[in-house]
C-alpha positions in Angstrom: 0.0 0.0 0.0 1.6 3.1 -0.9 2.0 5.5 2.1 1.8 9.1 1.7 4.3 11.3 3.2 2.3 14.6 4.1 0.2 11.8 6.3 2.3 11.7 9.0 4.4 14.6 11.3 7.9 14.6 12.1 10.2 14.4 14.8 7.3 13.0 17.6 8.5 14.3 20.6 9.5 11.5 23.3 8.9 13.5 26.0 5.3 14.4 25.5 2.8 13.1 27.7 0.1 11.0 26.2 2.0 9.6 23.5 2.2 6.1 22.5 5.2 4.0 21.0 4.3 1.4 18.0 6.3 -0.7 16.3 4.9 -0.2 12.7 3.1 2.9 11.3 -0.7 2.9 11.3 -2.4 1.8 8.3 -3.9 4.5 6.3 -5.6 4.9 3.0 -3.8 4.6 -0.3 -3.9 7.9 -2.7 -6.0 6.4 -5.0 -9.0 5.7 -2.3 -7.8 9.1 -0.9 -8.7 10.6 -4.1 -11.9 8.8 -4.7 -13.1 9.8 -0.7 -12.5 13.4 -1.7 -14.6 13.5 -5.0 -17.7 11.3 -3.3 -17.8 13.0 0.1 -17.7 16.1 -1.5 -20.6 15.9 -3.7 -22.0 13.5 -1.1 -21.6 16.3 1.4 -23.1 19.0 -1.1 -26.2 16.8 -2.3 -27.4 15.6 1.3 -27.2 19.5 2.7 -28.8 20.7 -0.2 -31.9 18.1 -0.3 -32.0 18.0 3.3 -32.5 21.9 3.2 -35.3 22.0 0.3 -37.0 19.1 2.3 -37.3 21.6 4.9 -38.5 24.5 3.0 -40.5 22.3 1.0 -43.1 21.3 4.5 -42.8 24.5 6.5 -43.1 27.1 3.1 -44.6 25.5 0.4 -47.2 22.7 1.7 -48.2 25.1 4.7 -49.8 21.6 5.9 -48.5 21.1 9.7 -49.6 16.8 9.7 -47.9 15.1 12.3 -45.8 12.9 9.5 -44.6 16.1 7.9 -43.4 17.4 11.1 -41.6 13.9 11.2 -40.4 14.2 7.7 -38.4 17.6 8.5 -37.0 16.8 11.7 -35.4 13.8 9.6 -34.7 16.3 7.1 -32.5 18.1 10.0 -30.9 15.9 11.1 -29.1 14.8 7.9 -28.7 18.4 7.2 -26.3 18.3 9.8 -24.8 14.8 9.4 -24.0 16.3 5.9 -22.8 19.7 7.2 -20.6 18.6 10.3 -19.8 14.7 9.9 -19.0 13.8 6.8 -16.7 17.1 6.2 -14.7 16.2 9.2 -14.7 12.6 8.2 -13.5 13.7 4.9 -10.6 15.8 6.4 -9.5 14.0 9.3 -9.3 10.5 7.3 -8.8 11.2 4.1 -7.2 14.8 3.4 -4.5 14.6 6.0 -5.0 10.9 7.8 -4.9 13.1 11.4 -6.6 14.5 13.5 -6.6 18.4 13.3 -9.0 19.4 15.4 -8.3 19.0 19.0 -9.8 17.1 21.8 -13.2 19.2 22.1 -14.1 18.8 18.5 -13.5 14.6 18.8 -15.7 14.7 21.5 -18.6 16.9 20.2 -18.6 15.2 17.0 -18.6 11.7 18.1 -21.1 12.7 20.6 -23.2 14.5 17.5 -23.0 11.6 14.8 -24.4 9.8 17.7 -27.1 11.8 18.1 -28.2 12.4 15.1 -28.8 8.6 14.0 -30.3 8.0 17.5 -33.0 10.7 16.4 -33.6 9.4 13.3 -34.2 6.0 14.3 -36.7 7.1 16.8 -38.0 9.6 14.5 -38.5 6.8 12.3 -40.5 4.7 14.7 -42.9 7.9 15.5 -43.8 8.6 12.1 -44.4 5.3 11.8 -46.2 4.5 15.3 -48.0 7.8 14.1 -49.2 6.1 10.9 -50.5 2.9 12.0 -52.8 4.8 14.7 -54.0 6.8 12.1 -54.8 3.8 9.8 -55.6 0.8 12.5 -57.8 3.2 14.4 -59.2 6.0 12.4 -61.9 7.5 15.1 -59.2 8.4 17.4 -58.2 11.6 18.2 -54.6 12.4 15.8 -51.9 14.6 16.9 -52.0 17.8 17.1 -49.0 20.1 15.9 -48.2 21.2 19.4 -48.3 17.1 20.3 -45.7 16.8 17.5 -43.1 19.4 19.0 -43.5 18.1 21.9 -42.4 14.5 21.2 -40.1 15.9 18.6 -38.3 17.4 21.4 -38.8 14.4 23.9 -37.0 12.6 21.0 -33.8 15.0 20.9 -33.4 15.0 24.8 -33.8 11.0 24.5 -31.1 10.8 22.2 -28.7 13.8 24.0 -28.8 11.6 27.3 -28.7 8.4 25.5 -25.0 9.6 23.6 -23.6 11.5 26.4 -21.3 8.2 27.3 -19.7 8.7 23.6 -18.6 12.3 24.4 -17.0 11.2 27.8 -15.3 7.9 26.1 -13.6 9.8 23.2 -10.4 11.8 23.3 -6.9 12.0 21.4 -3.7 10.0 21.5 -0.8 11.0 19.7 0.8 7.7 18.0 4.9 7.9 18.0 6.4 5.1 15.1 9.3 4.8 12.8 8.1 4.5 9.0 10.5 1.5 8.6 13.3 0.0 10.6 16.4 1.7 8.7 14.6 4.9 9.4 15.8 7.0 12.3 13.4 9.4 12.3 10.2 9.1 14.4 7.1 10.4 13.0 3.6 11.1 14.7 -0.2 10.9 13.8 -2.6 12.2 16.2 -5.9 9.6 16.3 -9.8 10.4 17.7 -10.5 7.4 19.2 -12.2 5.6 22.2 -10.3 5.2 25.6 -9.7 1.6 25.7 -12.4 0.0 28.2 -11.8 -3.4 28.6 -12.6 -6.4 25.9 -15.9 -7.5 27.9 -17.1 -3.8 28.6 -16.4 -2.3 25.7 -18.6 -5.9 23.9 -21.6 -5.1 26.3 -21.0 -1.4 25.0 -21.7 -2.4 21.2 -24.1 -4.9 21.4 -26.5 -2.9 23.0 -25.9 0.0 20.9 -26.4 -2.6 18.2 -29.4 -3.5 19.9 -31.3 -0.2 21.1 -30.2 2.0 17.5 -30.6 -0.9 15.0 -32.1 -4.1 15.8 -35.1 -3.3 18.2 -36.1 -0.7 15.8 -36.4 -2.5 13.0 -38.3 -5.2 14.7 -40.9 -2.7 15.8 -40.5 -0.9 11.8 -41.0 -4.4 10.8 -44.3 -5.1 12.9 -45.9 -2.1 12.5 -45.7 -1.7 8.7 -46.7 -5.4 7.8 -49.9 -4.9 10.1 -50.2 -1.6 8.3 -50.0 -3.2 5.1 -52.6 -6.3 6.0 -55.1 -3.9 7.4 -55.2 -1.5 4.0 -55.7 -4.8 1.9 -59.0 -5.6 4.0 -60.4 -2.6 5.0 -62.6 -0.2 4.2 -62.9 3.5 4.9 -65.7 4.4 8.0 -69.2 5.9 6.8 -71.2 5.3 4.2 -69.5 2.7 1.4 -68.6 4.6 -1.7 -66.1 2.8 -3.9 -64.5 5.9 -5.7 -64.0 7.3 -2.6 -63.3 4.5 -0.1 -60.2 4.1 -3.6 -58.8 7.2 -3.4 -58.8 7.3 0.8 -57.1 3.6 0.3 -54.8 4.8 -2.7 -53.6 7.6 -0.6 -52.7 5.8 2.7 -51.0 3.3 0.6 -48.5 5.7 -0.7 -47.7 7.2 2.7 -47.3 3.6 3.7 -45.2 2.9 0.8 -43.5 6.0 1.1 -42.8 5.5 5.2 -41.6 2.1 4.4 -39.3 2.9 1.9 -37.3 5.2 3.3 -37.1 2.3 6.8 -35.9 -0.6 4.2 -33.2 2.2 2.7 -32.1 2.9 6.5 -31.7 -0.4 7.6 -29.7 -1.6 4.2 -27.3 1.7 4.5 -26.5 1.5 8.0 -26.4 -2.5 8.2 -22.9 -2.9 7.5 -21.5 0.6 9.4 -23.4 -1.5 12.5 -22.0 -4.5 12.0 -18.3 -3.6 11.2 -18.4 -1.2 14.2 -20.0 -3.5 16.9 -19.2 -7.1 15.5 -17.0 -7.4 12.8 -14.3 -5.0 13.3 -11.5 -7.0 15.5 -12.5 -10.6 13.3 -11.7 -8.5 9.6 -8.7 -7.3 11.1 -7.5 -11.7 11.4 -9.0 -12.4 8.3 -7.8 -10.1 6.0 -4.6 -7.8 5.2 -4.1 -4.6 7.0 -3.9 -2.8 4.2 -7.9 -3.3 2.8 -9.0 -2.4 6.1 -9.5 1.3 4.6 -11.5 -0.3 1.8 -13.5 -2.1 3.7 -14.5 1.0 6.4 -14.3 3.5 3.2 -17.5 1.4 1.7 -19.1 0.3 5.0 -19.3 4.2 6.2 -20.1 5.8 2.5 -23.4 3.6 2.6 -23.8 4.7 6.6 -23.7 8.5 5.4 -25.4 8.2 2.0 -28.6 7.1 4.0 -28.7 11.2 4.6 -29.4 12.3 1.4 -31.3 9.6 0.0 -34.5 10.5 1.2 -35.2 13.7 -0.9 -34.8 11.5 -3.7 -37.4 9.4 -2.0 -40.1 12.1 -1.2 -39.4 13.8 -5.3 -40.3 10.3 -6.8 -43.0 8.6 -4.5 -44.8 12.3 -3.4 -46.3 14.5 -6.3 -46.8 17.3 -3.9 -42.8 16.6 -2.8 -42.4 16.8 -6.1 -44.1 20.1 -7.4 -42.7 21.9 -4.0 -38.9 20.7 -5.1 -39.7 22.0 -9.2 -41.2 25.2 -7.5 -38.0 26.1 -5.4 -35.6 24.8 -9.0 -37.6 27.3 -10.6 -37.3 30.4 -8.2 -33.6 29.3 -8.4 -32.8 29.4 -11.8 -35.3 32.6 -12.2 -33.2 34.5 -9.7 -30.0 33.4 -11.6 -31.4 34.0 -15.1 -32.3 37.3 -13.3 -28.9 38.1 -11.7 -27.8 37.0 -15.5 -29.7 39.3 -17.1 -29.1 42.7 -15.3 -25.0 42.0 -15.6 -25.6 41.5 -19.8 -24.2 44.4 -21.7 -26.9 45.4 -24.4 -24.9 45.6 -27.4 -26.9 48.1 -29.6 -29.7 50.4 -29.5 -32.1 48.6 -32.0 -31.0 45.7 -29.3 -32.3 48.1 -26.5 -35.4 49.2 -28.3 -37.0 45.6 -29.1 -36.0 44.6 -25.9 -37.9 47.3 -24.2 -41.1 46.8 -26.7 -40.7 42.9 -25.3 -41.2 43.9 -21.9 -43.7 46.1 -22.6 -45.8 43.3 -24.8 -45.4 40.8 -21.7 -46.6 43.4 -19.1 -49.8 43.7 -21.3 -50.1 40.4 -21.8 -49.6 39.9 -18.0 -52.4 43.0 -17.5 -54.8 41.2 -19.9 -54.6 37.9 -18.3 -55.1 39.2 -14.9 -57.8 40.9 -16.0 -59.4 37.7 -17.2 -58.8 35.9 -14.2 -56.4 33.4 -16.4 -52.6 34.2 -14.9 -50.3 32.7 -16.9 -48.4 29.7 -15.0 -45.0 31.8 -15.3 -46.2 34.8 -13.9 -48.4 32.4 -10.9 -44.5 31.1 -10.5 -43.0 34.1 -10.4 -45.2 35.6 -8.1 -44.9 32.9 -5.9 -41.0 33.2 -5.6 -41.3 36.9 -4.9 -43.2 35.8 -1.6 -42.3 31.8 -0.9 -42.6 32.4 3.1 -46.3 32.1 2.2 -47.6 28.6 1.9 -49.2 28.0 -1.4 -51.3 25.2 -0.3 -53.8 25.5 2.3 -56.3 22.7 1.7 -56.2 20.4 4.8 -58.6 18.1 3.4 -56.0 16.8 1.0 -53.1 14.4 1.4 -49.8 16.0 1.9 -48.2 13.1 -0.4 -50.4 12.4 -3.1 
């Protein structure tokens, strides 16, 4: 494996306290993965902020709908944000730009501690939404959430998994690794490491197998249950009142794209974290017998690119299954390129005066047009879109009586 010589710093001072003594350097990734981690987490990074953030925007300033799953839907939209805004950049650096550890012994703490966090309140954001569902669905008469209900356990779920990860931020801190890069070579380099603080072999196994257990397997157990009673019960039953079959379809049509949707984005959150679970809690010291030293950075470069990629994956998710997703995310990519096109536009040097005069004549033919459509109560859809760009804090859908997902 080809080692790279800005990885590691020189002349590791023998005196320093905390420092360790190895015999052979510590394995770190070779510059083709490096280059590969660079290009993915990057775009990786950009792609989960970006539809994490128009996720957002899309529930709270275009549907204007405040349902108990949308409330759901963008507190998991917050906290990928964040997974994509704080952990994958640091990952990215500390592993992969320099193989160290820049950022000193607060920052190995907090972030640990906030990776932690934020998967702990998805999973159990997860199993409200879905807990939420199946009440809705299994028993229709009773009383649903209210919005204020929703913050409420929203925030029960953040304090839950605050106290839950506080151990993390206490376990972690630095160590600064002291080695010679070969044994002809004199000189001792260093490489400063974010890692755990060594509990013992039978704590530290209790430590990851309930982790496994209480982020990962118990949930999707209870995922499991609840979304294949939800799916028997739509296939036999009907809607309460009177029976009319185009509309006891369209009530049973609906729910089973929620369902579907819900569901969805549970199986693509136990397949991406699966083997970031495994390797962390099970497999981690059996790889390192079984195979070379040197594909350990393969195998943690895949196994934590599917753990992260979970973050922006359900954007895609809501844009393909949800129509109403899908018109909010179009409406946003529209006021976007119109402000650009804008921006564009007012920079442009007008190269003539003939240029200057049709242009102006243009204008002036689309404000009457605009005018003459107004006045017939027929706004052309450009000018509803523009319009509604100029003011997107105001929800353009009010209807309540609607699905939020359709």
């Amino acid at each position: 494996m080809t080692q790279m010589n800005f990885t590691y710093v020189i002349a590791c001072n023998a005196s320093s306290t905390g420092a360790i003594f190895i015999d052979s350097p510590p394995i770190v990734p070779p510059t083709y993965l490096q280059g590969v981690a660079i290009v993915i987490y990057t775009i990786l990074s950009i792609v989960t902020v970006g539809g994490n953030a128009l996720v957002y925007l899309t529930v709270f300033h275009y549907m204007g709908i405040a349902t108990g799953t949308n409330l759901f839907i963008a507190n998991l939209a917050v906290t990928d944000f964040f997974i994509g805004l704080v952990c994958i950049p640091i990952v990215l650096i500390s592993d992969y730009l320099l193989s160290d550890w820049p950022f000193g012994i607060f920052m190995c703490k907090f972030t640990s501690f906030a990776q932690s966090v934020f998967v702990v309140c998805t999973v159990y954001t997860l199993i409200a939404m879905s807990v939420d569902r199946y009440v809705a669905i299994i028993y229709p008469l009773h009383a649903k959430l209210t919005r204020k209900q929703c913050y409420v356990l929203i925030a029960a779920l953040w304090a839950f998994s605050i106290v839950f990860s506080f151990p993390i931020y206490f376990e972690m801190h630095i160590v600064r690794i002291c080695f010679h890069r070969d044994f002809e070579d004199t000189k001792e380099y260093s490489q400063t490491v974010c890692q755990t603080n060594g509990l013992s072999t039978s704590i530290q196994t209790i430590y990851n197998i309930m982790t496994l257990t209480i982020i990962y397997l118990l949930p999707l157990i209870i995922l499991s249950i609840v979304y294949l009673r939800l799916g028997w019960q739509l296939n036999r039953s009907q809607a309460p009142g009177e029976a009319h079959s185009r509309r006891d379809a369209k009530i049973k049509k609906s729910k089973r794209k929620v369902i579907k949707m819900c569901s969805i984005v549970v199986i693509m959150f136990g397949v991406c974290w699966f083997p970031m679970q495994l390797y962390t809690n099970i497999l981690h010291p059996y790889l390192n017998r079984i195979f070379d030293q040197k594909y350990m950075p393969h195998f943690y470069f895949a196994f934590h690119l599917m753990a992260m990629s979970n973050s922006c994956v359900n954007p895609f998710i809501y844009g393909i299954m949800s129509s109403k997703f899908r018109a909010g995310f179009l409406h946003y990519w529209h006021c976007l390129t119109s402000s650009y096109g804008s921006v564009t536009d007012h920079f442009r040097p007008i190269r003539s005066a003939n240029e200057s005069i049709v242009l102006t004549v243009s204008l002036q033919g689309t404000q009457g047009a605009y005018k003459a459509n107004a006045a017939n109560h027929q706004p052309a859809e450009d000018s509803q879109i523009n319009r509604a760009c100029s003011r997107s804090m105001i929800p353009l859908m009010r209807s309540n009586k609607s699905s939020a997902y359709d």
